[in-house]
N, C-alpha and C positions, 0 to 999 in steps of 0.2 A: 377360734382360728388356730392357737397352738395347739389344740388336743387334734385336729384336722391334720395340720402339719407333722406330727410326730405319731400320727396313725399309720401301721404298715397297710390296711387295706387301702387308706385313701392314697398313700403315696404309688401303691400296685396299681393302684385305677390311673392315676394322673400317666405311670409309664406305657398304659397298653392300651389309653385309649378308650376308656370306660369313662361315664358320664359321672356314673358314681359307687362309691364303695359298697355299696347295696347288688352291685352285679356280683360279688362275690359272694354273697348269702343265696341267691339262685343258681347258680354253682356247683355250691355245696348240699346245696338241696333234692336239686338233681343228682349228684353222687351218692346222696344216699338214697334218695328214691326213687331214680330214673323215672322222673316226671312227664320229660321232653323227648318224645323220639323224631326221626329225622320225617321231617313232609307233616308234621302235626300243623293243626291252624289251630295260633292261639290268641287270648282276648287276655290284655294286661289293665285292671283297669285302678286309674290310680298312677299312671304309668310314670309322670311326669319326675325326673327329667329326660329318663328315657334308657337308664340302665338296666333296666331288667327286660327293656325293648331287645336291646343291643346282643344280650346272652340269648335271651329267646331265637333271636335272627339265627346266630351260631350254630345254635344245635338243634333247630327244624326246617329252618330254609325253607318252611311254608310261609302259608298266609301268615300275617302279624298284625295285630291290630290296637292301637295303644288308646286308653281313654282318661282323659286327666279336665280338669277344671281349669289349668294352664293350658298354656300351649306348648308343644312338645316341638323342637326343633329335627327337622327333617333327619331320618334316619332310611337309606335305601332299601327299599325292597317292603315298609314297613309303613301302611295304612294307620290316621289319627284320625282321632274326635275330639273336639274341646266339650266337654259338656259334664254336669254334673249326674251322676250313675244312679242318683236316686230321682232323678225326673224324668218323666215317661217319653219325652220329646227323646233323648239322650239314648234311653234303652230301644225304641225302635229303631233307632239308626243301627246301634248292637245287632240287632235282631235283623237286619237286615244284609248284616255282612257276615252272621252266622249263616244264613237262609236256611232252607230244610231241611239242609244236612247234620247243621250245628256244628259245633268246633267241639275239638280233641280237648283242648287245655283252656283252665281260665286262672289266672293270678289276681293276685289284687297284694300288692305292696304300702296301698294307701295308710295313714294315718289323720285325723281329723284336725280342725286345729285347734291348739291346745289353750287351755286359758289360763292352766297354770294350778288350777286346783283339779289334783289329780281324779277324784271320785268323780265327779262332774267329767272330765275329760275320760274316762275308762267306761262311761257309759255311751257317750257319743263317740266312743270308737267302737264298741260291738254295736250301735247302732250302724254306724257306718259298712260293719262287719255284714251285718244283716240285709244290709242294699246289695253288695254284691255278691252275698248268698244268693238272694233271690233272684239278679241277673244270671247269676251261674247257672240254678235250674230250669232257667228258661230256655239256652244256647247250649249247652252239653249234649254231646253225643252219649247213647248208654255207652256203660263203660268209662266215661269218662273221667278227668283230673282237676279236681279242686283245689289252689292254695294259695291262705290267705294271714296275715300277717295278724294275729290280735296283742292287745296289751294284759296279762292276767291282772287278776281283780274278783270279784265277786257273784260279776255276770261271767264270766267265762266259761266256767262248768256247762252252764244250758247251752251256750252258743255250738260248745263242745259236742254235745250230746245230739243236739238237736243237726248238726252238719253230720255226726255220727249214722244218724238216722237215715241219711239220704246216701250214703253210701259203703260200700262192702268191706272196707276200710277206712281206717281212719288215725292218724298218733298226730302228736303235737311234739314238734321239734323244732332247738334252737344251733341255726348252723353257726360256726367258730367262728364266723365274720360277725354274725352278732356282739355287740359290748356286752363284757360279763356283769356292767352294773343296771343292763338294759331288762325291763319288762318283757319284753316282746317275747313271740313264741308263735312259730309258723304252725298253722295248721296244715296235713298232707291229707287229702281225702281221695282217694281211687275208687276204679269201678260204681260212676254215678248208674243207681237203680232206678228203671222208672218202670218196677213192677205197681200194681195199684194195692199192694197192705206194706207195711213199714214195720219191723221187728214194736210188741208190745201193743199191736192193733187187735181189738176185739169185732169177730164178725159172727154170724152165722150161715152154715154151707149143709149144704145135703154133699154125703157121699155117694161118688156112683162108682167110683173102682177102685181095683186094690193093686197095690203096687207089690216091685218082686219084695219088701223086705215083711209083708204085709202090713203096710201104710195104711189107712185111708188114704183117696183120693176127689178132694174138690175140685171143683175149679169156679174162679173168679173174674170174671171179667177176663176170659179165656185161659187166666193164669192159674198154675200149679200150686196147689198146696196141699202137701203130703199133712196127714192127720194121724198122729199115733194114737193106738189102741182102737180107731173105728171101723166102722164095718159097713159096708156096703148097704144104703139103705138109712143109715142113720142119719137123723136133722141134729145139727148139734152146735153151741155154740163155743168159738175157739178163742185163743190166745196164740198170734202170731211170735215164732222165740226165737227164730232163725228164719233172713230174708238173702237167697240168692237171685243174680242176674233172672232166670228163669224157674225158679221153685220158691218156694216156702216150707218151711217146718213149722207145726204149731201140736198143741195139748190142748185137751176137751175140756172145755169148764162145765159145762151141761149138757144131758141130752135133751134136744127141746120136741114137742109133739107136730108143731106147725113150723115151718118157716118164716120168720117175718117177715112182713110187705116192706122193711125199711131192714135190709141184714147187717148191713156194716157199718160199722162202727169209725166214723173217722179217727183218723189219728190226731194228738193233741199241735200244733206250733206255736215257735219260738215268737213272741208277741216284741214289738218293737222296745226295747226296755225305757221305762219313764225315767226323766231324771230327777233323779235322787237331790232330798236334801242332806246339803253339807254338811257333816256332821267331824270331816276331820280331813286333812291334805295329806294323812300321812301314802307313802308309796310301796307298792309292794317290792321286795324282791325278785327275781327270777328263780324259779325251782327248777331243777335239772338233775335227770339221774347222771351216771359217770357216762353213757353213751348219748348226750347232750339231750334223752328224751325226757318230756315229763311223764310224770306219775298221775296219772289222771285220774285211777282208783282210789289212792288216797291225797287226792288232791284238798289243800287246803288255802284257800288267799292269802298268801304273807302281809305282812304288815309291817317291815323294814324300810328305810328312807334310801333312795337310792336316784342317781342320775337318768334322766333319759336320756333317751338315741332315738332319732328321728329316721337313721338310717339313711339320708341322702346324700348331703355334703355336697354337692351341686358346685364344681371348682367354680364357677362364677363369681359367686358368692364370697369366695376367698381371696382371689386373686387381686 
């Protein structure tokens, strides 16, 4: 309660009307990512108590849609679910208030709950992480905006990699309203792809054109993918290295005689991570360069003791 009370974000929330101190971390997130533009329909899921409802409202004035395990007390203009986001009962409703179109934006602020032993709790929150990955590519519009709150740790890197995978960008960033003795660390992913090869997928394509820079030219499941050094005519099999909205860039691993009856090569996923035996409580730090991002190339799991931040602060709660 005192670290609440002598908080400048909780005490800016209690003046303006925010639910909770957590509406400031979307924010800022938006300021530096311009996430949210005006008329977006977005899906908050996790939403509960309703502060990143309340900012979402603000700066799209579309559709709103908040999904939480609680109950989320009425917020104008702004559609709820009570239901949990990893049970399929839950995600058809989602999927029903995205419809055809699917939604612009999807957050997720969730956190799991915690038991107290950190390893164990870092893996049931990229589990957690991972349900509403997989809600998100179900309801995204192409093009669309992922972001999602993880705690770093050890799983993080693949959760990284693998939300990397599905879109044209990707950083991980902690906004100022974050605690600097907090874990956490938003992930921002734009331009959701739903071309059908993913950077690092292996296939086989017959070339049939050439493009102006002299490319090869396949195509995949009607999609583009430029072939360097091939030639028209050539069976070959590639390595995708570059995936945009509409192209692909890939290199020849082999030239093959036949085409196989089975050419492509799925791509690998992020599998649900098992939990771990306890082997130690200790907690990581936060890593953060001086423009509050991380360093994901040379990312490495801290292993420093440090407070968590749950990020909500819910004035109920306090008062």
């Amino acid at each position: 309660m005192a670290r609440n009370q002598k908080d400048f974000y909780y005490q800016q929330a209690q003046k303006e009307g925010y639910r909770s101190r957590a509406s400031y971390k979307l924010k800022q997130i938006n300021d530096r990512a311009q996430i949210i533009k005006r008329g977006d329909t977005i899906v908050d899921l996790g939403a509960a108590p309703g502060g990143w409802l309340q900012v979402a409202k603000e700066l799209s004035g579309g559709r709103i849609l908040g999904v939480d395990l609680q109950g989320i007390k009425e917020i104008e203009g702004v559609s709820t679910i009570k239901g949990d986001i990893t049970a399929k009962e839950t995600i058809d409703k989602i999927l029903d208030f995205a419809g055809k179109g699917g939604v612009d934006v999807v957050l997720c602020d969730a956190a799991p709950n915690l038991s107290g032993n950190w390893v164990l709790d870092h893996a049931r929150g990229i589990a957690l992480n991972q349900a509403a990955f997989e809600c998100a590519k179900k309801i995204l519009k192409p093009k669309g905006i992922f972001v999602v709150k993880v705690f770093q740790g050890d799983l993080f890197k693949d959760f990284f990699d693998a939300v990397g995978n599905e879109f044209v960008y990707v950083k991980a960033y902690s906004p100022q309203a974050s605690r600097s003795t907090s874990a956490e660390i938003y992930v921002i992913a734009k331009r959701f792809l739903t071309a059908p090869v993913r950077k690092n997928d292996v296939c086989a394509v017959t070339i049939t054109e050439t493009g102006e820079s002299g490319d090869g030219i396949a195509y995949l499941e009607n999609f583009v993918i430029f072939v360097r050094g091939a030639q028209v005519g050539d069976i070959v099999k590639v390595k995708i290295e570059d995936v945009k909205p509409n192209f692909a860039f890939a290199d020849v691993l082999e030239k093959l005689e036949v085409l196989p009856e089975n050419p492509y090569v799925k791509r690998s996923t992020l599998k649900k991570p098992d939990l771990p035996v306890i082997e130690s409580n200790e907690k990581p730090r936060v890593q953060r360069t001086r423009d509050r991002s991380l360093d994901i190339d040379n990312y490495i799991p801290p292993k420093e003791n440090h407070k968590e931040d749950d990020g909500n602060d819910e004035f109920d709660e306090f008062d």
